[in-house]
C-alpha positions, -999 to +999 in steps of 0.1 A: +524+150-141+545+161-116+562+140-085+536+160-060+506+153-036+481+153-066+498+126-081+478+092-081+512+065-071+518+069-038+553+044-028+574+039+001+603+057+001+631+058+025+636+082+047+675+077+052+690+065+021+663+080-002+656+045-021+617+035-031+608+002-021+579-017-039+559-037-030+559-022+008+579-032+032+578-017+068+616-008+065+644-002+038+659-032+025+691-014+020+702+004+057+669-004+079+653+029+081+619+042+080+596+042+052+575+068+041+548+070+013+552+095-013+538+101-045+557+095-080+556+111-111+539+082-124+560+078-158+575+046-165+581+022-194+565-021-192+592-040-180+569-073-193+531-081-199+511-106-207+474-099-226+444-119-208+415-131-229+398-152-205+369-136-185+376-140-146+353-109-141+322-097-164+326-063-155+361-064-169+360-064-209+383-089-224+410-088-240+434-068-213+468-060-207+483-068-176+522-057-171+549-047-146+555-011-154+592-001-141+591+034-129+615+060-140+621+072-102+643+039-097+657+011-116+645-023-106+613-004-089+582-016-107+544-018-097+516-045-114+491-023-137+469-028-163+482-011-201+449+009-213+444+036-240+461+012-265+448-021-282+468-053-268+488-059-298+505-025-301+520-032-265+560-036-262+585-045-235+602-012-232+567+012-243+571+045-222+538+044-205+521+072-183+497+070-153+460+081-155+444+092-128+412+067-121+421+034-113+410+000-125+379-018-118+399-039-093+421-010-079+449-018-100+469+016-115+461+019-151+489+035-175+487+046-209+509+048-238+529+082-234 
């Protein structure tokens, strides 16, 4: 998938110094300027995880991965998803992952081993 309207991901990104800011912020961190939400290329690698067996919601199959995926636009920018595609075990710390295009049942972006 390509960094372009059709993708999924929309982040702020600034429009001054270029650098994505997650989670939003109003203005750039870095020099103050304006913030503008673009889409990524949704690729990316799980920065950590942790697998959830208990079941908060019945329409959410248990067990599930929940991780902070790092995308590869930025070091350091990284957005809370949910690892599907893949049984929990087989997750790692450092798994290239790619984003699908639905989301999860509670809006979260899912990603998929790439």
């Amino acid at each position: 998938m390509s960094a372009d309207e059709s993708s999924p991901l929309l982040v702020e990104r600034c429009a001054d110094c270029g650098r994505w800011v997650h989670p939003p912020a109003g203005v750039c961190r870095d020099c103050g300027g304006a913030l503008v939400a673009k889409p990524v290329s949704g690729r990316g690698t799980v920065f950590t995880y942790t697998v959830n067996h208990h079941p908060y919601n019945p329409e959410v199959p248990t067990p599930y991965v929940i991780a902070l995926v790092e995308l590869s636009e930025q070091d350091g920018l990284r957005v809370a998803a949910n690892i599907v595609d893949c049984e929990p075990d087989l997750v790692t710390c450092g798994m290239p992952v790619a984003i699908r295009p639905d989301k999860g049942t509670g809006g979260a972006p899912l990603f998929a081993p790439a």
